[in-house]
OpenMM code with the backbone's topology and positions (N, CA, C; nanometers):
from openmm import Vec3, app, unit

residues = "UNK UNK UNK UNK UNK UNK UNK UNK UNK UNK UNK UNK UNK UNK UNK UNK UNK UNK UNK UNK UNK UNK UNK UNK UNK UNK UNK UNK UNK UNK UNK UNK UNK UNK UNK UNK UNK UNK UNK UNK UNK UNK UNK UNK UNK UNK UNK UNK UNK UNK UNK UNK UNK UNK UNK UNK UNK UNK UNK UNK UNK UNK UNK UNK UNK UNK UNK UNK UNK UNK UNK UNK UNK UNK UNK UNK UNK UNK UNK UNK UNK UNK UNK UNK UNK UNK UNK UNK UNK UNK UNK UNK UNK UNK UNK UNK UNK UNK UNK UNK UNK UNK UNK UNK UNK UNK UNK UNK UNK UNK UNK UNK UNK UNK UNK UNK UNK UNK UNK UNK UNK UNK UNK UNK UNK UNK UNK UNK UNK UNK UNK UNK UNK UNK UNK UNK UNK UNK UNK UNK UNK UNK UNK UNK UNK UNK UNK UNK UNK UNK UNK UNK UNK UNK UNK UNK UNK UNK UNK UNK UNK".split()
positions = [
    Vec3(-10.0871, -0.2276, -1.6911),
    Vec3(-9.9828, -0.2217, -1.5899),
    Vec3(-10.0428, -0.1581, -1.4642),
    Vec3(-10.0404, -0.2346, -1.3732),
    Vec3(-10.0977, -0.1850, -1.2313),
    Vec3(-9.9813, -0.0576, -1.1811),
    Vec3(-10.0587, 0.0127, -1.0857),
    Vec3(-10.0276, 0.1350, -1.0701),
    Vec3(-9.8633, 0.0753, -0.9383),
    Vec3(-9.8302, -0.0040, -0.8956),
    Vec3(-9.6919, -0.0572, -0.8698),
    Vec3(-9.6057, -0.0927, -0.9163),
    Vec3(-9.6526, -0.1210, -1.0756),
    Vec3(-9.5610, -0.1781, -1.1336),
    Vec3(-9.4802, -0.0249, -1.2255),
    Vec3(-9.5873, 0.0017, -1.2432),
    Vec3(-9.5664, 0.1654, -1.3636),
    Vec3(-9.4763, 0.2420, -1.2672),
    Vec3(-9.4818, 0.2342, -1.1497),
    Vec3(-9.4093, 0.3230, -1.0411),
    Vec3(-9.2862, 0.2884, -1.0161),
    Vec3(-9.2733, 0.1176, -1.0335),
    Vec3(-9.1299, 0.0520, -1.0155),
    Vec3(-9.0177, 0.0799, -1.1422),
    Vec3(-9.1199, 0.0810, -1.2157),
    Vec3(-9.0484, 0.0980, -1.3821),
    Vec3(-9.0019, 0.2328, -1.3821),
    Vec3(-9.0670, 0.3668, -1.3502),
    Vec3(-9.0640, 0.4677, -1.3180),
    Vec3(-8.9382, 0.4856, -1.2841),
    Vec3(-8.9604, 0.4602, -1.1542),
    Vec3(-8.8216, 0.5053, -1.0308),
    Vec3(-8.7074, 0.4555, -1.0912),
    Vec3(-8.6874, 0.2995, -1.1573),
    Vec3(-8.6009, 0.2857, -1.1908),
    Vec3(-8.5242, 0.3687, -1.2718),
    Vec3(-8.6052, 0.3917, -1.3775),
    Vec3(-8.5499, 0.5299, -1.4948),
    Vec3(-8.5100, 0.6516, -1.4814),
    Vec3(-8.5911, 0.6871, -1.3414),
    Vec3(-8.5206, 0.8102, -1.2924),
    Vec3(-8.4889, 0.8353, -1.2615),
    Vec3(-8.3811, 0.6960, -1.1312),
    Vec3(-8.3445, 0.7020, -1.0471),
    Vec3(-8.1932, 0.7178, -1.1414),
    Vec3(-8.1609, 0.6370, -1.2284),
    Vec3(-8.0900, 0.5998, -1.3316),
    Vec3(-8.0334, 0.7502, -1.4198),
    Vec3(-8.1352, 0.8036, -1.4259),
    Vec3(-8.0783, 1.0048, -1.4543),
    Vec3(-8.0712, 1.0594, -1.3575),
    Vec3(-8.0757, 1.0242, -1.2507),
    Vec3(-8.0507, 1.1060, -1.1451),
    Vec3(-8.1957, 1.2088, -1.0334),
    Vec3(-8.2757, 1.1150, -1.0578),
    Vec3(-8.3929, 1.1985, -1.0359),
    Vec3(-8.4385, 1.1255, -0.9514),
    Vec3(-8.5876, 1.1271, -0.9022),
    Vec3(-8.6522, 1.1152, -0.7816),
    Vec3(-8.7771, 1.1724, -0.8556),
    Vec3(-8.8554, 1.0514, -0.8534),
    Vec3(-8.9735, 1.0172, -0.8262),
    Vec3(-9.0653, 1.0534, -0.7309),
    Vec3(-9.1465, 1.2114, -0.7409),
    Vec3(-9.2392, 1.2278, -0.6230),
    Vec3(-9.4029, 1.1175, -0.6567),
    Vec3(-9.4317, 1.1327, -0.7862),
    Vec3(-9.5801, 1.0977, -0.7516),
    Vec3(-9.6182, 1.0385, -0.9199),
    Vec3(-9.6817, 0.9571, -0.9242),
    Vec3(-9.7530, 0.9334, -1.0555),
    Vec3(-9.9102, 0.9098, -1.0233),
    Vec3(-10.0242, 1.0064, -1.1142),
    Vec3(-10.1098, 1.0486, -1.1230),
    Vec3(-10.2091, 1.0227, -1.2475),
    Vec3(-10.2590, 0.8961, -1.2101),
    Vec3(-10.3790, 0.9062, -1.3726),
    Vec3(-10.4807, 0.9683, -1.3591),
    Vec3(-10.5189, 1.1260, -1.4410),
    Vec3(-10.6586, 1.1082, -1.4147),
    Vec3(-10.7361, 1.1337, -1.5459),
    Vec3(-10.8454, 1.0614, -1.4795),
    Vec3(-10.8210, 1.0409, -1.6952),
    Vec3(-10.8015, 0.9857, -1.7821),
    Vec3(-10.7556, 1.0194, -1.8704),
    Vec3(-10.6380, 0.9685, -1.9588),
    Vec3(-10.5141, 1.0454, -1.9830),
    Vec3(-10.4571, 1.0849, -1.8880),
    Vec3(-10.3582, 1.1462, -1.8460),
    Vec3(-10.3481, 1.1024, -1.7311),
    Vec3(-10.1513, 1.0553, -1.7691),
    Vec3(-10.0730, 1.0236, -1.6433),
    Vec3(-10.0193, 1.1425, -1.6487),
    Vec3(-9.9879, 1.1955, -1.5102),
    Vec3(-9.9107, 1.2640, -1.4321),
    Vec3(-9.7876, 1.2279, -1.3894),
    Vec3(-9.6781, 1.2535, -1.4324),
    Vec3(-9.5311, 1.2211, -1.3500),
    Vec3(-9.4715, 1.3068, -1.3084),
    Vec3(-9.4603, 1.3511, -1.1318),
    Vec3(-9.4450, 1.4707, -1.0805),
    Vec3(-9.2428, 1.3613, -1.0341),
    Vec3(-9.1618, 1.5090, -1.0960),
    Vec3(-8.9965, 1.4130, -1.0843),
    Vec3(-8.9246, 1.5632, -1.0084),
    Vec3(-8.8353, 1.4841, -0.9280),
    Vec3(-8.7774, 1.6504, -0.8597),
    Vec3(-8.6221, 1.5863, -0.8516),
    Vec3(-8.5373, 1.7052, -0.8033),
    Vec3(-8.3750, 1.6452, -0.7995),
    Vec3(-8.3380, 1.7551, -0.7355),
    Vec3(-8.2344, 1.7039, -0.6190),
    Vec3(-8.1614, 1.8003, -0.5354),
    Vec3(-8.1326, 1.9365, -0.5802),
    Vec3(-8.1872, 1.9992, -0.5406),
    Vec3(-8.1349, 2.1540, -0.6082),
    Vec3(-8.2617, 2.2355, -0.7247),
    Vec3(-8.3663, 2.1488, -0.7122),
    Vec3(-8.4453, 2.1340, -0.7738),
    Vec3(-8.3990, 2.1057, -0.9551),
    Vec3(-8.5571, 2.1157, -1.0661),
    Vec3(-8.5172, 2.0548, -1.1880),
    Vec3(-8.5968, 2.1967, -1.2901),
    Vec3(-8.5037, 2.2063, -1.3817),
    Vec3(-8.5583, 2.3381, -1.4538),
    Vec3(-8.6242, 2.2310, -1.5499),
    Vec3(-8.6712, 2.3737, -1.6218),
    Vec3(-8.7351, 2.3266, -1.7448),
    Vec3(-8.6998, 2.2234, -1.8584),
    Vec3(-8.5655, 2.2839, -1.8869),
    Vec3(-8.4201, 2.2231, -1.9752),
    Vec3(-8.4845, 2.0322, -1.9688),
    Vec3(-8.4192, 2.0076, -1.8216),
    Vec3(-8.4550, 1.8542, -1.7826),
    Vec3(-8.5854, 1.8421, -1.7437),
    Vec3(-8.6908, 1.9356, -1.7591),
    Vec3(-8.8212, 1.8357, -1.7676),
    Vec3(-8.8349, 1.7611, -1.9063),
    Vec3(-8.8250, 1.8512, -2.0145),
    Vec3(-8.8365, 1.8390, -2.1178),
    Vec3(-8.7745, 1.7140, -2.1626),
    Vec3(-8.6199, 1.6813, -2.1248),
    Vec3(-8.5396, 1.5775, -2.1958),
    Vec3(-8.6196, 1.4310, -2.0972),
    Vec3(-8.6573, 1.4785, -1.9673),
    Vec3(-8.7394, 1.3533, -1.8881),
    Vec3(-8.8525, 1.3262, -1.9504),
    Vec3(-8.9415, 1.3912, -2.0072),
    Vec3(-9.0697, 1.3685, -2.0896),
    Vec3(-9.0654, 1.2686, -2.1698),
    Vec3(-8.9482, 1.3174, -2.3109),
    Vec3(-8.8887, 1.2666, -2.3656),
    Vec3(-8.8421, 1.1191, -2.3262),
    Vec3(-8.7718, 1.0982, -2.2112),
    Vec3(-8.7200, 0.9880, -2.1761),
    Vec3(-8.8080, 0.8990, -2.1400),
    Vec3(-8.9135, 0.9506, -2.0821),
    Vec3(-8.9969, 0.8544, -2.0439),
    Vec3(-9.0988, 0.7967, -2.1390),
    Vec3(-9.1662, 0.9025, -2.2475),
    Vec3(-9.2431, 0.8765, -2.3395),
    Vec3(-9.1733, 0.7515, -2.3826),
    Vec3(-9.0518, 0.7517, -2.4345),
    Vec3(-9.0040, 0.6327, -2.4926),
    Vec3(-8.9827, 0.5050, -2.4038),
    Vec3(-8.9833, 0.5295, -2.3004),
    Vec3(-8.9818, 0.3990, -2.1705),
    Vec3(-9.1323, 0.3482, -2.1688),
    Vec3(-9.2280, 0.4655, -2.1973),
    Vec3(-9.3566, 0.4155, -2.1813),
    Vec3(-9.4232, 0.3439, -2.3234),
    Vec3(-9.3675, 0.4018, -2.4092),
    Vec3(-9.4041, 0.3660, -2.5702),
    Vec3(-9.4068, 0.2327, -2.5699),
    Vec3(-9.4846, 0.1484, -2.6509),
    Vec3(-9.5248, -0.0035, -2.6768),
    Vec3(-9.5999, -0.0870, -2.5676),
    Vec3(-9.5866, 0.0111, -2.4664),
    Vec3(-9.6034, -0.0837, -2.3240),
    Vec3(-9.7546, -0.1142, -2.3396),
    Vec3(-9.7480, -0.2593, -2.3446),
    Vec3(-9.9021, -0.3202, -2.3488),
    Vec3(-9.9526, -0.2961, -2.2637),
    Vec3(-9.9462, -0.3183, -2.1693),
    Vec3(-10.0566, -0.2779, -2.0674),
    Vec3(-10.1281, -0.1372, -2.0396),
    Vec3(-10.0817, -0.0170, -2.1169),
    Vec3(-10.1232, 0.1148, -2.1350),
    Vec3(-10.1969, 0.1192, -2.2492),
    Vec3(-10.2760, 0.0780, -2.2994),
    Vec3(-10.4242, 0.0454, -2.4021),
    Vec3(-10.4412, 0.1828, -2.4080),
    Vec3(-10.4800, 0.2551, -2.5447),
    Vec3(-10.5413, 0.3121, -2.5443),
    Vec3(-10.4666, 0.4485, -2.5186),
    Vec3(-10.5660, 0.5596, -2.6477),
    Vec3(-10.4428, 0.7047, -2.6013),
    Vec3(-10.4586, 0.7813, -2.4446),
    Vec3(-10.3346, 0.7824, -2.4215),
    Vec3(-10.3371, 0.8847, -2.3166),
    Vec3(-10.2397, 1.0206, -2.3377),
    Vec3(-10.2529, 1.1306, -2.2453),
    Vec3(-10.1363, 1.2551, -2.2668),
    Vec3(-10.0307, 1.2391, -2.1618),
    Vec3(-9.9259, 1.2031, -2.1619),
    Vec3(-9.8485, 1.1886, -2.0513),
    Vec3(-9.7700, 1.3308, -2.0248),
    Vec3(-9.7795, 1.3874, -1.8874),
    Vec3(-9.7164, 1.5078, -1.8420),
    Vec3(-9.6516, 1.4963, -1.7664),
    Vec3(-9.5234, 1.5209, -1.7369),
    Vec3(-9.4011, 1.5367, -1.6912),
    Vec3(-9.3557, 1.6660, -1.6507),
    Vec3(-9.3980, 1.6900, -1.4817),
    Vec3(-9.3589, 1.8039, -1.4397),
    Vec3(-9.2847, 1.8057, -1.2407),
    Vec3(-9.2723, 1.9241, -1.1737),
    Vec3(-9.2018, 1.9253, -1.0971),
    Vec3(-9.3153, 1.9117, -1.0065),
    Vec3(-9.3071, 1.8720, -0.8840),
    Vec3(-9.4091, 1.8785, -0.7986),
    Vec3(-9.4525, 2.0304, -0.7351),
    Vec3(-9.3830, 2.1440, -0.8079),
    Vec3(-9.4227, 2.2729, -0.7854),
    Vec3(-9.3937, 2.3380, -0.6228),
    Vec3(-9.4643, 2.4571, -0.6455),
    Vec3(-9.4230, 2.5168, -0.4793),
    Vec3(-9.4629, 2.4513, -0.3655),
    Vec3(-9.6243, 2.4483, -0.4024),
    Vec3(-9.7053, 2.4007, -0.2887),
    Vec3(-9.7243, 2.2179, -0.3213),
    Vec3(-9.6987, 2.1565, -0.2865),
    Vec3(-9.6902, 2.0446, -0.2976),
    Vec3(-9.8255, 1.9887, -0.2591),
    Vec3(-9.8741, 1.8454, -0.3426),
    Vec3(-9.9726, 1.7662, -0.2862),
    Vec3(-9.9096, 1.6562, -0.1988),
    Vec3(-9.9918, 1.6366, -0.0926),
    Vec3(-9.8968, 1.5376, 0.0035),
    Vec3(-9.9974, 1.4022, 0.0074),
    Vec3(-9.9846, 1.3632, -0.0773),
    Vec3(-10.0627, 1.1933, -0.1163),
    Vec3(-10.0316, 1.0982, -0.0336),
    Vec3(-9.9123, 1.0953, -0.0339),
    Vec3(-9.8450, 0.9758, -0.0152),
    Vec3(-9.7095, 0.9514, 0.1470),
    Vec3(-9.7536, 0.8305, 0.2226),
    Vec3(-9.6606, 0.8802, 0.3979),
    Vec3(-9.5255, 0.9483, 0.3230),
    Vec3(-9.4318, 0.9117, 0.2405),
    Vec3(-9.3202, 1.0169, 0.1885),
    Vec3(-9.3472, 1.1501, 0.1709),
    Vec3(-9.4464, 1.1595, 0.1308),
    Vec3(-9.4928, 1.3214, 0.1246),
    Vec3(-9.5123, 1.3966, 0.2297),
    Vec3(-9.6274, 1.3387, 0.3183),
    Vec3(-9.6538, 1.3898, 0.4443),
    Vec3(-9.4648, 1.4104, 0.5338),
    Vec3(-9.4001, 1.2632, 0.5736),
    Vec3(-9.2953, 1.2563, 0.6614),
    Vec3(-9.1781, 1.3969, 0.5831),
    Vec3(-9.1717, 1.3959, 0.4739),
    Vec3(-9.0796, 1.4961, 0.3831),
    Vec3(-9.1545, 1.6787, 0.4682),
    Vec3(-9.3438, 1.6640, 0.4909),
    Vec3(-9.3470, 1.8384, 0.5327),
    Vec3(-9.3463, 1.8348, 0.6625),
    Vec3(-9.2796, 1.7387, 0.7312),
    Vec3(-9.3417, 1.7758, 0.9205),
    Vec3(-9.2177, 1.8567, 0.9023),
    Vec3(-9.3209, 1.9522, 0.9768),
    Vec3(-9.2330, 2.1282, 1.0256),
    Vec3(-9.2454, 2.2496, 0.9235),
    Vec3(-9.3204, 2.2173, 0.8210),
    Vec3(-9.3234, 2.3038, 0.7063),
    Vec3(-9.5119, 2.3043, 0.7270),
    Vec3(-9.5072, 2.4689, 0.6603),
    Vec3(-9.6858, 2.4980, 0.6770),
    Vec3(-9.7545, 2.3920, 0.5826),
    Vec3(-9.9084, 2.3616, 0.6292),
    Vec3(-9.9574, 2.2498, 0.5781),
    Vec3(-10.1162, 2.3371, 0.5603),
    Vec3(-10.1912, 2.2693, 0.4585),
    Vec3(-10.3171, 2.2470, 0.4426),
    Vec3(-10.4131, 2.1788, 0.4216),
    Vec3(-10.4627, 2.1252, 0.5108),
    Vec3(-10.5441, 2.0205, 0.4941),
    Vec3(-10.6839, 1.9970, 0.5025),
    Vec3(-10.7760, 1.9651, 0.4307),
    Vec3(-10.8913, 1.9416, 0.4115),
    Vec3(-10.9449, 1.8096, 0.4326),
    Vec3(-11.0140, 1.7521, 0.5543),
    Vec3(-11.1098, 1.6467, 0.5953),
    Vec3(-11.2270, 1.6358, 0.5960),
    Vec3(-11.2671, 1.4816, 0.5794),
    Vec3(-11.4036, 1.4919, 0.4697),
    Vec3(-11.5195, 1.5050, 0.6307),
    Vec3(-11.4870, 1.4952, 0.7221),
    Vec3(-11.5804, 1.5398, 0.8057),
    Vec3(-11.4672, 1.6478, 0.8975),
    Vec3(-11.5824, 1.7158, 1.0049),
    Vec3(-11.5274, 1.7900, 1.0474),
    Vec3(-11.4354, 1.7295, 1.1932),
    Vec3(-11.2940, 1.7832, 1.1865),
    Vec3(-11.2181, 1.7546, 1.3162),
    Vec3(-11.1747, 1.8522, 1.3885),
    Vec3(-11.2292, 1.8464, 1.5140),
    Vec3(-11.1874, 1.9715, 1.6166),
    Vec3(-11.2756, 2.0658, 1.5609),
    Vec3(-11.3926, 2.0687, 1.5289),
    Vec3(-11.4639, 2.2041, 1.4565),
    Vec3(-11.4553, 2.2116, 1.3987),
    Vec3(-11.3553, 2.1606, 1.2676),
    Vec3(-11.3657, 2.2487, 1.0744),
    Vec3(-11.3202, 2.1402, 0.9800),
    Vec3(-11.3362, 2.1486, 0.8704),
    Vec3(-11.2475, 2.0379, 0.7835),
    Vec3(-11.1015, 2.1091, 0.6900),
    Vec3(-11.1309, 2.2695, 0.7633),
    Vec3(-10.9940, 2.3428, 0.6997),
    Vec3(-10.9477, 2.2906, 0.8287),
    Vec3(-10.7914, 2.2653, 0.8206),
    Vec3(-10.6736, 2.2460, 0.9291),
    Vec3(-10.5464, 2.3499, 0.8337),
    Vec3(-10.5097, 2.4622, 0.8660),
    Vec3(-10.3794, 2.5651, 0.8030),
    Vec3(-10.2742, 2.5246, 0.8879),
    Vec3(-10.1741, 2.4684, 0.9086),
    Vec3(-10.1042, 2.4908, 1.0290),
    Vec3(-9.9159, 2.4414, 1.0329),
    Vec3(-9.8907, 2.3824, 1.0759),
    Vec3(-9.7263, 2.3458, 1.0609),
    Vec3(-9.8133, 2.2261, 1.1049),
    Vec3(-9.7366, 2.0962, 0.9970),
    Vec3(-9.7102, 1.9761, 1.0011),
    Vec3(-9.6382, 1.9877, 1.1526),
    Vec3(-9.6828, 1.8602, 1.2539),
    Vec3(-9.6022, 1.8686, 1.3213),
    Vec3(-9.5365, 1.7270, 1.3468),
    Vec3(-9.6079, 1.6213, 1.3439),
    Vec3(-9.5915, 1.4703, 1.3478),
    Vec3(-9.6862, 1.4344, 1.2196),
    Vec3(-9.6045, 1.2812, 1.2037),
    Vec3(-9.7146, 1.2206, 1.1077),
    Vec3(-9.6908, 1.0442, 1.1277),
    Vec3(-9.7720, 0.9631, 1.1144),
    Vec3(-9.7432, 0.8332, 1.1348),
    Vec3(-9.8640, 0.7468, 1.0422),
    Vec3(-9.8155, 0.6560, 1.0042),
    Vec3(-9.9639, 0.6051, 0.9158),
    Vec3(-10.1285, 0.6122, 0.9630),
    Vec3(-10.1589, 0.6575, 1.0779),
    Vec3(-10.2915, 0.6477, 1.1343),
    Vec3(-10.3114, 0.7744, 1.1381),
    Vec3(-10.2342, 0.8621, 1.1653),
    Vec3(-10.2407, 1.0203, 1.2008),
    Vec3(-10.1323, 1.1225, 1.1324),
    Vec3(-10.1807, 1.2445, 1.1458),
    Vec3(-10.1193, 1.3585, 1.1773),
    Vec3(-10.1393, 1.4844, 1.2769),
    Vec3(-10.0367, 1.5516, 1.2919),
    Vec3(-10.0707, 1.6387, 1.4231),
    Vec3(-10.0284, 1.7951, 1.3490),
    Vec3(-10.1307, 1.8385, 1.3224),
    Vec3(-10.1015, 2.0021, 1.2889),
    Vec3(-10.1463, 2.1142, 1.3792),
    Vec3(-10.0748, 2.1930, 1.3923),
    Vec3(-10.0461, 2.3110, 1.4792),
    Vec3(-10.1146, 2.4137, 1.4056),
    Vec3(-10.2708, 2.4418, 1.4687),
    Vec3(-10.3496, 2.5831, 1.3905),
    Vec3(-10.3300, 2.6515, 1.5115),
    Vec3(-10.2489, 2.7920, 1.4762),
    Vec3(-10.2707, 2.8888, 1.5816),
    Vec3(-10.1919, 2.7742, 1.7125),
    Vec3(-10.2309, 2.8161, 1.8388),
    Vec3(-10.1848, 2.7381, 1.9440),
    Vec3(-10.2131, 2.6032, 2.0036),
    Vec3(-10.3351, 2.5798, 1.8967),
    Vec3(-10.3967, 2.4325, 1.9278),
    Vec3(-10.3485, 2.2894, 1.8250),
    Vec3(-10.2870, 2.1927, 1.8745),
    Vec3(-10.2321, 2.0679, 1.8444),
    Vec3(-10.3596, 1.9774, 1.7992),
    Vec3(-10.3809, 1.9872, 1.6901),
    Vec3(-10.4942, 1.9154, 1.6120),
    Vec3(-10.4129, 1.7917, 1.5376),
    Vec3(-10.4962, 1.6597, 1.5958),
    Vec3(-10.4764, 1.5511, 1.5821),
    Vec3(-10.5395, 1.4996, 1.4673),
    Vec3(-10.5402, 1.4915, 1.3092),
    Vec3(-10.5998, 1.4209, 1.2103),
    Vec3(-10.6005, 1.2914, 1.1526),
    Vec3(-10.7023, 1.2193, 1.2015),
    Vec3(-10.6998, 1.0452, 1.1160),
    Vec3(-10.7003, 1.0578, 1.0325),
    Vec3(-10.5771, 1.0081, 0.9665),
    Vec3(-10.5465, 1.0142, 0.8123),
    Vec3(-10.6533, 0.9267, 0.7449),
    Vec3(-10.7452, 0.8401, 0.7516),
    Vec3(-10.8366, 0.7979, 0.7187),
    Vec3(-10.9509, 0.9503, 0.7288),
    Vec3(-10.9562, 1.0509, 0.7773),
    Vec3(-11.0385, 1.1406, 0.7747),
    Vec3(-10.9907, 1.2561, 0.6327),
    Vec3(-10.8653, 1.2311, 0.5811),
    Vec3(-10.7656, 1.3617, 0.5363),
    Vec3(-10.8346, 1.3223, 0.3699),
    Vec3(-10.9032, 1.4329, 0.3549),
    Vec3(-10.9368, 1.4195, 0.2009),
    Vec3(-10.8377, 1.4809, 0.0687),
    Vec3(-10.7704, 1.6213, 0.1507),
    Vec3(-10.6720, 1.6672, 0.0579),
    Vec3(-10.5949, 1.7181, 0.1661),
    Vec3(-10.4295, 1.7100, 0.0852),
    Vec3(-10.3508, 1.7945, 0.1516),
    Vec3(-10.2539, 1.8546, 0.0842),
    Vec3(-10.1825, 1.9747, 0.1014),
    Vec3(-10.0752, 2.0416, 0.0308),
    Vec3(-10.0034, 2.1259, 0.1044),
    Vec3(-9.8661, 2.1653, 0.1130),
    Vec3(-9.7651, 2.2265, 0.1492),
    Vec3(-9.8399, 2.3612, 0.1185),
    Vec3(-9.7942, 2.4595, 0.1827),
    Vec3(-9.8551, 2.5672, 0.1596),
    Vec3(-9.7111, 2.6776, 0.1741),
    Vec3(-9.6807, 2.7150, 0.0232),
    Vec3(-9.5706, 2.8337, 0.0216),
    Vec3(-9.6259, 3.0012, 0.0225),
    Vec3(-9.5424, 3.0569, 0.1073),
    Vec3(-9.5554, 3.1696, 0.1466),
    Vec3(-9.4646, 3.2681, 0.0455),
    Vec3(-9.4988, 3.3797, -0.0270),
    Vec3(-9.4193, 3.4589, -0.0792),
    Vec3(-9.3510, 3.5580, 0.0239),
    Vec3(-9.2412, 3.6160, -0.0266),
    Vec3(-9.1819, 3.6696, 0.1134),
    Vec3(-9.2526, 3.8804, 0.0869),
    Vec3(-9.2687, 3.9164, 0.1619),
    Vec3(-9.2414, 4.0754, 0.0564),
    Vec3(-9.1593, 4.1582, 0.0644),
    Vec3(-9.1302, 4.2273, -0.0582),
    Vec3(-9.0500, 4.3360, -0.0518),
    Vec3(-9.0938, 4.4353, -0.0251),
    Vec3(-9.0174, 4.5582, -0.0190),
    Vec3(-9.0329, 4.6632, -0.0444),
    Vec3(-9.1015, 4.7399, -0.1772),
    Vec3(-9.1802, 4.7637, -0.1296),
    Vec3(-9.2478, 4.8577, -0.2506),
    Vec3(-9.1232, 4.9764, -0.3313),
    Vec3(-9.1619, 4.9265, -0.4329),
    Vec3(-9.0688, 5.0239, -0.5533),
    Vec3(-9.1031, 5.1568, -0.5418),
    Vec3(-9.0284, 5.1995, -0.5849),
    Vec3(-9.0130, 5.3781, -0.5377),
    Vec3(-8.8933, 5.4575, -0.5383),
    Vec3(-8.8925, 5.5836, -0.5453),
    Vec3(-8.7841, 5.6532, -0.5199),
    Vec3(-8.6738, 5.6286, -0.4176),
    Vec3(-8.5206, 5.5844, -0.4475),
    Vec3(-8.4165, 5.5675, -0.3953),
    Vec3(-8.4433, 5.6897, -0.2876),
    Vec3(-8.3731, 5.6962, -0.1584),
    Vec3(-8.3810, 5.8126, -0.0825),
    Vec3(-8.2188, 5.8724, -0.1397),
    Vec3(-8.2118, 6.0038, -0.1212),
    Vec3(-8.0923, 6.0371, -0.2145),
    Vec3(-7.9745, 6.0222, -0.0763),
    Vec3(-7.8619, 6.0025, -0.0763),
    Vec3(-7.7885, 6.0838, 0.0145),
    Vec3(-7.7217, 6.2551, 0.0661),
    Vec3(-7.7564, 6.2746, 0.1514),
    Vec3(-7.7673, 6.4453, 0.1778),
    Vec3(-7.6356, 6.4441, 0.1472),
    Vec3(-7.6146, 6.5814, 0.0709),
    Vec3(-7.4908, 6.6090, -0.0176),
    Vec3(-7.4591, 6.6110, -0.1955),
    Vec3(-7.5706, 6.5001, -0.1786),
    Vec3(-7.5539, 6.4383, -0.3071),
    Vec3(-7.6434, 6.5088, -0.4065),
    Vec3(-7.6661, 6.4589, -0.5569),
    Vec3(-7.6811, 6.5261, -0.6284),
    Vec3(-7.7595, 6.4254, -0.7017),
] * unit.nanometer
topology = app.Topology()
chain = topology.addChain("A")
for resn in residues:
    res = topology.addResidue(resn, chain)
    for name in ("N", "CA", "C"):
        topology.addAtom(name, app.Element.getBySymbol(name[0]), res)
């Protein structure tokens, strides 16, 4: 089964539970099925999607041969493979790695700012870096933890006890 058809079959099934289809991934002998849903998807429904799909995928001739099929969320930091991926982070921090160097480096850190099938435009620092997506070897969303306050003694209120 060519990698359009496994994807059509896919979406259908998950579209059908209610899910959304980010990405399918062979490497290997392991497919990858990265599935997400408004509000995001716990564990609970990865598990019963695994499930669902193993059996959608079971008998299918054209999958010869053992593979491990994994069924998970596309996580914090996202891989951005695919123009849905990219158009989904313009405005959200980005990381990107090009196989030669553009503007000086093949790291680009920056906010997605445009994206169109030939290009993208990320914002490092104050400079508008233009990337031929024909140059873009990897890319991923890049999540920030927020911080708290360091744990420690409550301050008491004066009076108090």
């Amino acid at each position: 089964m060519n990698e359009t058809a496994l994807w059509d079959k896919l979406e259908r099934y998950l579209t059908a539970e209610g899910l959304k289809l980010d990405d399918v991934e062979w490497s290997g002998r392991v497919l990858r099925v990265l599935v997400d849903a408004d509000g995001g998807i716990d564990v609970g429904r990865i598990s019963e999607t695994t499930d669902g799909v193993s059996r959608l995928l079971d008998g299918e001739a054209d999958l010869t041969g053992p593979y491990t099929l994994e069924v998970s969320s596309p996580g914090l930091e996202r891989k951005l493979r695919r123009p849905a991926h990219f158009l989904k982070a313009v405005g959200r921090e980005v990381s990107i790695t090009t196989r030669n160097e553009v503007a000086g480096s093949r790291s680009h850190r920056g906010v997605l700012e445009a994206f169109d099938e030939d290009s993208c435009v990320v914002v490092v620092g104050h400079e508008r870096r233009t990337l031929p997506m024909g140059e873009v070897a990897s890319a991923k969303t890049v999540f920030r933890w927020e911080r708290n306050a360091k744990p420690g003694k409550a301050r008491r209120k004066e009076g108090s006890r």
